[in-house]
N, CA, C and O atoms as a DFTB+ gen file, in Angstrom:
272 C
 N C O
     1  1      -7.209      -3.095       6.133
     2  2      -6.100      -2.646       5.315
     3  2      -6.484      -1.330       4.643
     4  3      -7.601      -0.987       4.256
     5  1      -5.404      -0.706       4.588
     6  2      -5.740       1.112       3.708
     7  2      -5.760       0.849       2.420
     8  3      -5.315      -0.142       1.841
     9  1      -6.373       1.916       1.929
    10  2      -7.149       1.163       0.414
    11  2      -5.885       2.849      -0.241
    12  3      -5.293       3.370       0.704
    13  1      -5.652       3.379      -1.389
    14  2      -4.977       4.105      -1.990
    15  2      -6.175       5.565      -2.118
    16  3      -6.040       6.780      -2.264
    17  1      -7.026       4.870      -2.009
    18  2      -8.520       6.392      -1.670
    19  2      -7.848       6.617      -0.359
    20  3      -7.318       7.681      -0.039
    21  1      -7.915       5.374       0.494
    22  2      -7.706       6.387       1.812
    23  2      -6.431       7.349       2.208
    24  3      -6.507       8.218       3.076
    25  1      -5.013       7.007       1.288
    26  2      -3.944       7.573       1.212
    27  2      -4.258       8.816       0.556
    28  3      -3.586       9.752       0.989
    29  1      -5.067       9.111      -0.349
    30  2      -5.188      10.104      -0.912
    31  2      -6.152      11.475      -0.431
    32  3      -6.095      12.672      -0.712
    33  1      -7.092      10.613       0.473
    34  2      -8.054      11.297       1.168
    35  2      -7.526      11.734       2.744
    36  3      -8.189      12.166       3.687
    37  1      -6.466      11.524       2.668
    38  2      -5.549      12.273       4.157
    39  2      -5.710      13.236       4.391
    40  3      -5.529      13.843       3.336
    41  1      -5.998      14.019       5.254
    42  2      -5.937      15.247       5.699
    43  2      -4.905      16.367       6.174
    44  3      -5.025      17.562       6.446
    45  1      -3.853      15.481       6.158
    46  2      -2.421      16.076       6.412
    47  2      -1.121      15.371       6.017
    48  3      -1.244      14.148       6.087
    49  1      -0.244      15.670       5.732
    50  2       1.267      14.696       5.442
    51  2       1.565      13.421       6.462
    52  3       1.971      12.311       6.118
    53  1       1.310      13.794       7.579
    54  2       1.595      12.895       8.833
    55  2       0.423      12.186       8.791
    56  3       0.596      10.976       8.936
    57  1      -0.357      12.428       8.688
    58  2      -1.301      10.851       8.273
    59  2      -1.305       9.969       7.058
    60  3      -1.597       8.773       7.048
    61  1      -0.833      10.934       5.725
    62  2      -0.455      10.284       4.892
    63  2       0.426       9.192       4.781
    64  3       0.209       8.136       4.188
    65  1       1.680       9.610       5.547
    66  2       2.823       8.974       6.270
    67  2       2.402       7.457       6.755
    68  3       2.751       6.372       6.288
    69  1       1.476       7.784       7.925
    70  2       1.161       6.680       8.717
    71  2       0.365       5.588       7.589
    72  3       0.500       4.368       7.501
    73  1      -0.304       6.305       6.965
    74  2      -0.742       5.349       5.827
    75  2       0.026       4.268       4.829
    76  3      -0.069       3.043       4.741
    77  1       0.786       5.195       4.149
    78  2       1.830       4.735       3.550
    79  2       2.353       4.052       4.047
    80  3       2.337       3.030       3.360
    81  1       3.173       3.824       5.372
    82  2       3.571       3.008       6.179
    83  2       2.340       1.463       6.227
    84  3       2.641       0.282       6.052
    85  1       1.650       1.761       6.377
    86  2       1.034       0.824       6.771
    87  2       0.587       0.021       5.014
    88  3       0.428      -1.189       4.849
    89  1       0.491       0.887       4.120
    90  2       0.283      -0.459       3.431
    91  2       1.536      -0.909       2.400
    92  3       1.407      -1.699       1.464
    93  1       2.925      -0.140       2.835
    94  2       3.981      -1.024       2.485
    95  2       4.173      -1.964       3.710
    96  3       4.989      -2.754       3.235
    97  1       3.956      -2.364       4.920
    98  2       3.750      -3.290       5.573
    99  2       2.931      -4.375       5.264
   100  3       3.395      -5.494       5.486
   101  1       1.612      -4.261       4.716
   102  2       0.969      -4.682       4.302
   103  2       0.769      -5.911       2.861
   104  3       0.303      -7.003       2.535
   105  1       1.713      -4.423       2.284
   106  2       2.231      -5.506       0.574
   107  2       4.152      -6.418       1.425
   108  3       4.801      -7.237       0.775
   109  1       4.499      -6.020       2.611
   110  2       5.417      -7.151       2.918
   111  2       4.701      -8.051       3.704
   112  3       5.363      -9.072       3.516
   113  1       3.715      -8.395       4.526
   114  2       2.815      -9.317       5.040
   115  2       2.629     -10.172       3.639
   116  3       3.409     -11.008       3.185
   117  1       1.806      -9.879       3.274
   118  2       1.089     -10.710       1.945
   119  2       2.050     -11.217       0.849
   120  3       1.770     -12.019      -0.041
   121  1       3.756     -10.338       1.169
   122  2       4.500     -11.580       0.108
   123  2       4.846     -12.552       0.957
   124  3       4.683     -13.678       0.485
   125  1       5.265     -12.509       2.038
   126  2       5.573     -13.280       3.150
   127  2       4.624     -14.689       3.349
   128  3       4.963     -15.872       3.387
   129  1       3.544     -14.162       3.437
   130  2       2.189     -15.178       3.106
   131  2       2.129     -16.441       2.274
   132  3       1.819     -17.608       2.515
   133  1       2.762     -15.420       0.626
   134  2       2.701     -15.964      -0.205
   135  2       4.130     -16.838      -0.945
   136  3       4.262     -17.587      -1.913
   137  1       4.979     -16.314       0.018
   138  2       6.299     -17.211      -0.145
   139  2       5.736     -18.637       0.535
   140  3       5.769     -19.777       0.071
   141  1       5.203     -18.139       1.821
   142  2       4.715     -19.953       2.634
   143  2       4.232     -20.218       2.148
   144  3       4.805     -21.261       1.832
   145  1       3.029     -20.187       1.393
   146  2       2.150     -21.331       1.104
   147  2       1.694     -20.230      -0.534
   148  3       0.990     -19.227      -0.412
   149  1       2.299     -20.725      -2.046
   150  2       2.243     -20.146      -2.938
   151  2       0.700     -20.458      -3.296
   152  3       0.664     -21.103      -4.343
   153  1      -0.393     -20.249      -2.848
   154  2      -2.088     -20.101      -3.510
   155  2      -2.091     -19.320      -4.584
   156  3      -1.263     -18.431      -4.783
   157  1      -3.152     -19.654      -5.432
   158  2      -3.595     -18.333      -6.214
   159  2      -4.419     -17.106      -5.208
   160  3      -4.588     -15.947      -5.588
   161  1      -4.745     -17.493      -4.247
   162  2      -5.357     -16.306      -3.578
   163  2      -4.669     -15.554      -2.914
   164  3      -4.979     -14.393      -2.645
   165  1      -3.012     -16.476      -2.350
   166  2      -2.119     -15.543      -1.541
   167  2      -1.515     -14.728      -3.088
   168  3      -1.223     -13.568      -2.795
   169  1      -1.380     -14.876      -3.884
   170  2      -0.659     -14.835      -5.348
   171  2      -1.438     -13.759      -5.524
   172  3      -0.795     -12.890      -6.113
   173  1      -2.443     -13.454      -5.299
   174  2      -3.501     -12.082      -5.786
   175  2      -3.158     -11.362      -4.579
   176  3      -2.462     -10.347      -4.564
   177  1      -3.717     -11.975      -3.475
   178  2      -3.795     -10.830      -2.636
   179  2      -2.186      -9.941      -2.503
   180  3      -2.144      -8.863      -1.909
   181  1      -1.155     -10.451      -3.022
   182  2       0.053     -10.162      -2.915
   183  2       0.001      -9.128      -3.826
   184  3       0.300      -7.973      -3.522
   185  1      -0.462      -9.567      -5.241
   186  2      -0.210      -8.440      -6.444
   187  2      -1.124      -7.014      -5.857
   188  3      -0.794      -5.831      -5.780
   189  1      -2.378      -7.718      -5.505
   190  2      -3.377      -6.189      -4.873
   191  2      -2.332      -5.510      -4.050
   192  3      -1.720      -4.631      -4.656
   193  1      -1.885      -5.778      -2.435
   194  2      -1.278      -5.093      -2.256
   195  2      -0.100      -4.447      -2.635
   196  3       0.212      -3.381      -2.105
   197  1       0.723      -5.076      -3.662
   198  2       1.849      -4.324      -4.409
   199  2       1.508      -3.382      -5.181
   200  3       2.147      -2.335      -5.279
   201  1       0.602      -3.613      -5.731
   202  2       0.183      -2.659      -7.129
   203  2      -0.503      -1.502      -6.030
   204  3      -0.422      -0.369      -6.505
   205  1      -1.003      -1.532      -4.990
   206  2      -1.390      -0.521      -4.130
   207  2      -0.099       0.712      -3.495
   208  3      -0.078       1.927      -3.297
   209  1       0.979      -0.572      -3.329
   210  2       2.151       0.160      -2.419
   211  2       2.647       0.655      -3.374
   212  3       3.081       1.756      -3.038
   213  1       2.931       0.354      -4.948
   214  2       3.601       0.708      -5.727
   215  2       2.782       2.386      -6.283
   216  3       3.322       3.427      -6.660
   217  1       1.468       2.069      -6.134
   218  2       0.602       3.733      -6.598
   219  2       0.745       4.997      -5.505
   220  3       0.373       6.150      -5.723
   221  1       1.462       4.434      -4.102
   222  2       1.410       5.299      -3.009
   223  2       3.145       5.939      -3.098
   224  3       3.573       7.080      -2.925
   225  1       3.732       4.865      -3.386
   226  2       4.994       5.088      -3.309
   227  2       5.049       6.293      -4.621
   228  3       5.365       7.477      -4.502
   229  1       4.712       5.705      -5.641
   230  2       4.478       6.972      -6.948
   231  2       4.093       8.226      -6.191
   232  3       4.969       8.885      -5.631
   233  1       3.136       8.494      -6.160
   234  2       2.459       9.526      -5.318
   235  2       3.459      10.172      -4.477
   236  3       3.986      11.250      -4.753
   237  1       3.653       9.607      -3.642
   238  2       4.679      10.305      -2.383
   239  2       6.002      11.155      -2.755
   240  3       6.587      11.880      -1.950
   241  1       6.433      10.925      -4.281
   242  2       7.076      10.892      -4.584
   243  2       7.233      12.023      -5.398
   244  3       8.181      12.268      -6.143
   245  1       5.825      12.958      -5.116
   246  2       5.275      13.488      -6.363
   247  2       4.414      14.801      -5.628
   248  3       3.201      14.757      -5.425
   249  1       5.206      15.858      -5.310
   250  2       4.414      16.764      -4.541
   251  2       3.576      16.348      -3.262
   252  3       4.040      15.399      -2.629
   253  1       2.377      16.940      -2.779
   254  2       1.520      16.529      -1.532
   255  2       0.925      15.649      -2.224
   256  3       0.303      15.833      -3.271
   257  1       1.197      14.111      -1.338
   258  2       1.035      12.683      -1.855
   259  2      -0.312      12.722      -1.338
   260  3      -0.998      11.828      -1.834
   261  1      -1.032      13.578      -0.368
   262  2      -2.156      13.644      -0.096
   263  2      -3.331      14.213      -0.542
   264  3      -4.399      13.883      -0.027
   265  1      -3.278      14.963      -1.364
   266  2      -3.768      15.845      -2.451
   267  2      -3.471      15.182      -3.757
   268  3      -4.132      15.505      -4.744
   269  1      -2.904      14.640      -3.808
   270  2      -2.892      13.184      -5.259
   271  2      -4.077      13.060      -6.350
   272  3      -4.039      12.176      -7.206
């Protein structure tokens, strides 16, 4: 999984992109997870990736999201 260093450490917009993509996929996997079977570990790993998609989505949002 892409960590928000690695979104930031992009080397170009179009990889940034592909990033971003991938870990709002990522924070929808892990609610999905955590709708089936409510754990405290699916329950975390859900918030990690939201609070991740939610710092990329900021970013992107916000001049070169790659240079962040």
């Amino acid at each position: 999984m892409h960590t928000f260093t690695d979104y930031c450490a992009a080397p170009d917009a179009l990889t940034a992109r592909a990033i971003e993509r991938a870990i709002a996929a990522a924070a929808t996997a892990a609610h999905a997870a955590y709708q089936a079977d409510p754990t405290d570990a699916n329950r975390d790993a859900f918030i990690s990736a939201a609070a991740t998609d939610c710092a990329v989505a900021y970013h992107a949002t916000h001049g070169e999201p790659w240079r962040a």
